[in-house]
N, C-alpha and C positions, 0 to 999 in steps of 0.2 A: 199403835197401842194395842195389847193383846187385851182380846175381851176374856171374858169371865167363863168359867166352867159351865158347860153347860151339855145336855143330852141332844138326840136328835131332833127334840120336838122344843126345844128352845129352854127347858125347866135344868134346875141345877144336876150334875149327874152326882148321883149318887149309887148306893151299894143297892137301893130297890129298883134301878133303872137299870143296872145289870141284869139284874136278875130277871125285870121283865124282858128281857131278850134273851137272856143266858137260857132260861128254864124253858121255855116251849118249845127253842130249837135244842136243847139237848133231845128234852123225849121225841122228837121226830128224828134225832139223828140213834138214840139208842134202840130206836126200832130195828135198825138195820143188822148189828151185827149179835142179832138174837136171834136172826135168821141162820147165821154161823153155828150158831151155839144148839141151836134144833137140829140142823139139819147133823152137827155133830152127834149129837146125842143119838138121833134115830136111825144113821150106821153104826155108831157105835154100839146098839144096843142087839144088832145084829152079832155082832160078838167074833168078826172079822179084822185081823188090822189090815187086812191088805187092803178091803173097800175101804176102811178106815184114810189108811193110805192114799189111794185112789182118791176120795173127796178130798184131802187137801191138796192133791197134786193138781186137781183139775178147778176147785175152788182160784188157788192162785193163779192161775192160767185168767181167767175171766177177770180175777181184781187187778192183773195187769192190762185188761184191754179196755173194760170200763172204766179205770183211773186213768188214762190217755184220754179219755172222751170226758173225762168231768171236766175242763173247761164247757164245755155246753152249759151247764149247771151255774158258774160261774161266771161268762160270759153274758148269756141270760140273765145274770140278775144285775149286774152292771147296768147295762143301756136296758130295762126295766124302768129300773131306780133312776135312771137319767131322763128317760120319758115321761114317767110318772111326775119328779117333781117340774119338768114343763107343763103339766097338765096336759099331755099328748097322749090322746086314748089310740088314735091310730097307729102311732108309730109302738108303742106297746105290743100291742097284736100285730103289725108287724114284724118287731123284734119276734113275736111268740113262732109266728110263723115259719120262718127265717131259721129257726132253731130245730124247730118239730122237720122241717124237709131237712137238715146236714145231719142230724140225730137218727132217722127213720132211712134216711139212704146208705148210712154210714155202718147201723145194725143189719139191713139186707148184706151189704159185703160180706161182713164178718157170718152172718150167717149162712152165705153161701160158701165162706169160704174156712167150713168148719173143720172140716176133713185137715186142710192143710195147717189149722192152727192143731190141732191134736196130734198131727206129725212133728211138731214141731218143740211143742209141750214135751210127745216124749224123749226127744233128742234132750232138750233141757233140762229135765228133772233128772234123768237116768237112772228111772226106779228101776226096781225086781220086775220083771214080767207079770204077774199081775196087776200088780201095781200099775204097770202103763197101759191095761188092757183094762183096767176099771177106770181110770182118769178119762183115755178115749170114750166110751162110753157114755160118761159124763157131760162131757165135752159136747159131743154130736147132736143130745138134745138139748143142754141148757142155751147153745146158742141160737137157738131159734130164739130166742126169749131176748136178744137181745132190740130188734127194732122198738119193740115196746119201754125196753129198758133204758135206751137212749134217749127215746120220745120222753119217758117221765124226769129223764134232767132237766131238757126244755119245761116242761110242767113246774116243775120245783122250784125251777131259778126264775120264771113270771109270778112266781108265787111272794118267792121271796122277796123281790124287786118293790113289787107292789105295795110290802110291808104286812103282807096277811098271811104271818108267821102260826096263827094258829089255826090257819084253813090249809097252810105245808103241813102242816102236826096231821090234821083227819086224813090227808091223800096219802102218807106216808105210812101212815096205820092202817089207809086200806091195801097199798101195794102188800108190806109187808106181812101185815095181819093173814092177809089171803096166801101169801105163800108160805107163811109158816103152818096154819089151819091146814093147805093141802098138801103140803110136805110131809106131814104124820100120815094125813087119809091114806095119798097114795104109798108112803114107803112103807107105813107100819102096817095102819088096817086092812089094805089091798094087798102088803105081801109084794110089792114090785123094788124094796131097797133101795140100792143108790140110783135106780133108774127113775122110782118112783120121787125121789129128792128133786132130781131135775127135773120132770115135770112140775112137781110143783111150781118149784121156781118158773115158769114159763107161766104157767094158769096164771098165778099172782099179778108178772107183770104186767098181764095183757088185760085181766081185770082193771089193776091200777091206771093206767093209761086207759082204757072207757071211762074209768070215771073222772079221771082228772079232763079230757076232751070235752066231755059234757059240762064239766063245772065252768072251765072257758067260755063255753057258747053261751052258757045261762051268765055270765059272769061281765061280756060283753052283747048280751043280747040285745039291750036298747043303745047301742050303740052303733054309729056310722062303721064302715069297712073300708080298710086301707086298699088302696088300687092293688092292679096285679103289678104295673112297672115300680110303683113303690118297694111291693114287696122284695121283685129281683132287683132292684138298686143294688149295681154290683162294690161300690165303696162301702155299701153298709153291708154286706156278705164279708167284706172285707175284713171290718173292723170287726165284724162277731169272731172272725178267726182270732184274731191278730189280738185283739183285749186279751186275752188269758196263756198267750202262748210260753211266756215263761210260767204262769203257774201249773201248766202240762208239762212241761219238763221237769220242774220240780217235783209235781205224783208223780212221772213216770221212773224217776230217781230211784223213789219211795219207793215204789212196789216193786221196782228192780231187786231194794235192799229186801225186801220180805222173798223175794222169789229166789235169792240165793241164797237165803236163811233156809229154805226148804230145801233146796235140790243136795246145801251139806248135809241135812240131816236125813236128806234121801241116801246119802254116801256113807251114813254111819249105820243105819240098817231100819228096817221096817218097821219093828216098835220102836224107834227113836224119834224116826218119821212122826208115827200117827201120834207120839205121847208132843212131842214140840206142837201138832196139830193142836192138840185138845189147849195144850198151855199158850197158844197166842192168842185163843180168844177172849182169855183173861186180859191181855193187851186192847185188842179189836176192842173189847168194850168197855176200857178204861178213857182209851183214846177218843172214842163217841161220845161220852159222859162230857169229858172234858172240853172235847170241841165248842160247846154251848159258851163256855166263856171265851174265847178263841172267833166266833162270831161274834160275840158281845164285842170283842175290840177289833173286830171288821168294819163295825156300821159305826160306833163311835169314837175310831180313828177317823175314818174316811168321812166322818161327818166333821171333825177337827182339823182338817187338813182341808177341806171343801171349804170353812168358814175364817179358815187363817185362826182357828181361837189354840194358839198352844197349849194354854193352860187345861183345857181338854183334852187335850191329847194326853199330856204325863197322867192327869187323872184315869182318863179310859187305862194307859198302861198298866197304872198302880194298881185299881181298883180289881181289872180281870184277874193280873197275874197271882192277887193277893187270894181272890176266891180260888183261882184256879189252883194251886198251892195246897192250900188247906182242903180242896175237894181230892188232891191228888195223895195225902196223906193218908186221907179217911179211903180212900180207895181202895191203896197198897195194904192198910188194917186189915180190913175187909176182906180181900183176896188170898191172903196171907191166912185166916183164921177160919173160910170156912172153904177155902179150894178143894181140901181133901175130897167133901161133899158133892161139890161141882164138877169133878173130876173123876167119879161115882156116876154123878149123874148122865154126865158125856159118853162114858162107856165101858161097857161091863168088861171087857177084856182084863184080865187080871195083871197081863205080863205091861200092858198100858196103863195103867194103872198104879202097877207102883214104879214105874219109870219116870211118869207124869209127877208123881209124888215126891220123888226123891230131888224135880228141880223146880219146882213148885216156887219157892221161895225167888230163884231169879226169877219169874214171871212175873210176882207179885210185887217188886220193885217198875215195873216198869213205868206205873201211872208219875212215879216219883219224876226218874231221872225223865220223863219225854213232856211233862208238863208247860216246861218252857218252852222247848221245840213248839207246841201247838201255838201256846198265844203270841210267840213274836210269829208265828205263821201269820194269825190275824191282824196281828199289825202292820204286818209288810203288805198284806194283802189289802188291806184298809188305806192305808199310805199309796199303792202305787206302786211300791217300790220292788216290782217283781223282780229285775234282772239282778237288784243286790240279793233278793230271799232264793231264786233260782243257783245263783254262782256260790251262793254258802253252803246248799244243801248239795252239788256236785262234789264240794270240798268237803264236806263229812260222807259220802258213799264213797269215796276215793279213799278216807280212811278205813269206814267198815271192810270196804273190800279187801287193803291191804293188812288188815289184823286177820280177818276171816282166811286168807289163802296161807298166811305163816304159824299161823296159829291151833285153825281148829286141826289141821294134822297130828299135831304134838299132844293137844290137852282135852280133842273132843268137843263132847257136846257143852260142856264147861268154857271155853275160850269161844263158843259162835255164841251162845248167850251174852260173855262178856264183847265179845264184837257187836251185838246189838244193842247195849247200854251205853258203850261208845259210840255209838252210830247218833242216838239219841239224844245223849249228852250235848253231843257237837256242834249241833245242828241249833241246841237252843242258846249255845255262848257263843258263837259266831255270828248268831243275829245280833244276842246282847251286846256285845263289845262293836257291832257297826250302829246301833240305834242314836250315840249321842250325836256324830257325825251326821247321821239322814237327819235328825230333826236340826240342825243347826244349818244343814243347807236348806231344807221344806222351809223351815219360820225366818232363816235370817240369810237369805241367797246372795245378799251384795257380800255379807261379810265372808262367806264360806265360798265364795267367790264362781258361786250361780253354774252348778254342774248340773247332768238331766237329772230329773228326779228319778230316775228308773237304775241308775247306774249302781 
């Protein structure tokens, strides 16, 4: 017999139980790509498009290496949230453990091996010589910043596990806060530009990560400590990989589709580049807005699906999609009516500027068409059901890719915009049209004749 709707903490769900999850993890998550929007603004106010240029070519370079590593983030907060409701303070700090060493070893690589990722960046972008000579640059310091930057996924996803969404909200506003604070210091008031961007970004996350370590140690201070053979318990290293590896594939899909969204618009010419630069953070921070409901139907799917209550389940769908929707309207409004301004704000460049202007309008559709894309994210991810959300999203980059190669030759920057609306599109009707199937094997397995859940 299916039980009754309900939230995670057993009360009916309703549209203020969204929202108490929806809203503290949005503002932790639109902290993030304000960092984007700053550090835009403060080359662009330099009034260069090649550095212009440069920060997005080397920008995407990192959201492709860090979105490979956000299973840490994710991972983490899984077997968190599974120790936690044991009442397992050890294996928690454990898990934390466990995360913070494949996080902190995984950013010294990358950081060592920055040189080769910046060779490699400029092979793939194939900007103008400046252009791959400002990205390099970029590149060589902001990955130092990466051990710490890893380490604070571990931080995040213990945080979030744990349910102290709005102690995620203060460490995220300190990573952040401090690298957008020293990103002006050093680019603007120091006079060091796009070099001074990167440093910021490194100070930030090394700050963030102090203080998210110490809030740990105070956090488990009167607490016992998990052995050392505990912690290398190599099946549990195991599963930290292996929980999230279809949701890595799936970002790393994702960022693939953004990082070939750049390198065409690197192919159509240098103010195209930096104006598509300035217009996806209109995206970036639609799609963080959004996210918030998208985790709303992570925890109360996966809390629906944990309790066998179906009737949960279509509500958590109904109820995000319904906010999510309506927040994605109000967005596209919004974007649409004061971009011109924003777009000002980003960068003085004139020739950027009314390029930005003139596709403005595709930008500001986006929060529309990617809406859905997010929240069956959250539900696939909430469900389980990674290998069906991983093999849809391979099937719309398979699309993007082959509209973007026939297309943007003939019609420009016009057909890579529409290759990214299809990209988006696709990604959330392909979830839609498998969700009656997953929940009919999830709640009713005899009749749908008991397939993995993962499939």
């Amino acid at each position: 017999m299916d039980r009754p709707a309900s939230g995670s903490d057993g009360l009916p769900l309703t549209h203020r139980a969204v929202f108490a999850v929806a809203l503290p993890t949005t503002l932790a998550f639109m902290t993030t790509p304000l960092i984007g929007i700053v550090d835009t603004a403060v080359v662009g106010r330099l009034g260069d498009a090649v550095l212009l240029g440069g920060l997005a070519a080397g920008a995407i370079v990192f959201d492709l290496v860090f979105g490979t590593f956000n299973f840490l983030r994710s991972g983490t907060t899984g077997l968190v949230a599974q120790a936690s409701g044991r009442d397992d303070a050890l294996e928690e700090q454990a898990v934390l453990v466990r995360a913070l060493m494949i996080g902190v070893a995984c950013g010294l690589l990358i950081a060592f091996a920055a040189p080769l990722i910046a060779w490699a960046g400029r092979i793939f972008i194939g900007a103008e010589p400046g252009v791959s000579a400002a990205m390099t640059d970029y590149i060589l310091i902001r990955a130092l910043s990466t051990p710490f930057a890893l380490g604070n996924y571990a931080l995040l996803g213990t945080l979030l596990g744990r349910g102290q969404s709005g102690t995620a909200l203060g460490l995220q506003i300190v990573v952040n806060g401090s690298n957008i604070v020293l990103s002006i210091l050093f680019g603007l008031v120091f006079g060091w530009g796009l070099e001074g961007v990167a440093w910021g970004t490194v100070a930030g996350e090394a700050i963030g990560f102090a203080a998210g370590v110490a809030l740990m140690a105070w956090t488990y201070g009167g607490a016992a400590r998990p052995s050392l053979a505990r912690i290398m318990d190599r099946p549990a290293f195991g599963r930290l990989l292996a929980l999230n590896r279809d949701i890595m594939i799936r970002t790393f899909a994702l960022l693939t589709a953004f990082a070939l969204f750049t390198r065409a618009g690197a192919g159509i010419g240098t103010v195209q580049l930096a104006a598509n630069a300035v217009l996806l953070n209109f995206f970036l921070l639609g799609g963080y807005l959004l996210d918030g409901f998208a985790t709303a139907a992570e925890r109360f799917v996966g809390h629906a699906v944990g309790g066998g209550r179906r009737a949960t389940f279509v509500q958590a769908v109904k109820l995000t999609a319904l906010w999510g929707f309506i927040f994605s309207f109000a967005l596209a409004a919004l974007f649409y009516l004061s971009g011109e301004a924003l777009i000002a704000l980003m960068t003085t460049a004139p020739d950027v500027r009314q390029v930005a202007g003139l596709w403005l309008p595709l930008a500001a559709l986006t929060p529309i068409t990617g809406v859905l894309a997010f929240q069956m994210d959250g539900v696939f991810i909430g469900a389980t059901w990674g290998a069906a959300m991983r093999n849809r999203m391979l099937v719309s980059l398979a699309l993007f890719v082959a509209a973007l190669f026939m297309f943007t030759p003939l019609y420009g920057n016009a057909a890579l915009w529409a290759s990214l609306h299809l990209f988006l599109l696709a990604r959330g009707l392909l979830l839609l049209a498998a969700l009656p199937g997953r929940m009919e094997s999830e709640f009713n397995p005899a009749k749908a004749g008991s397939p993995s859940p993962s499939s």
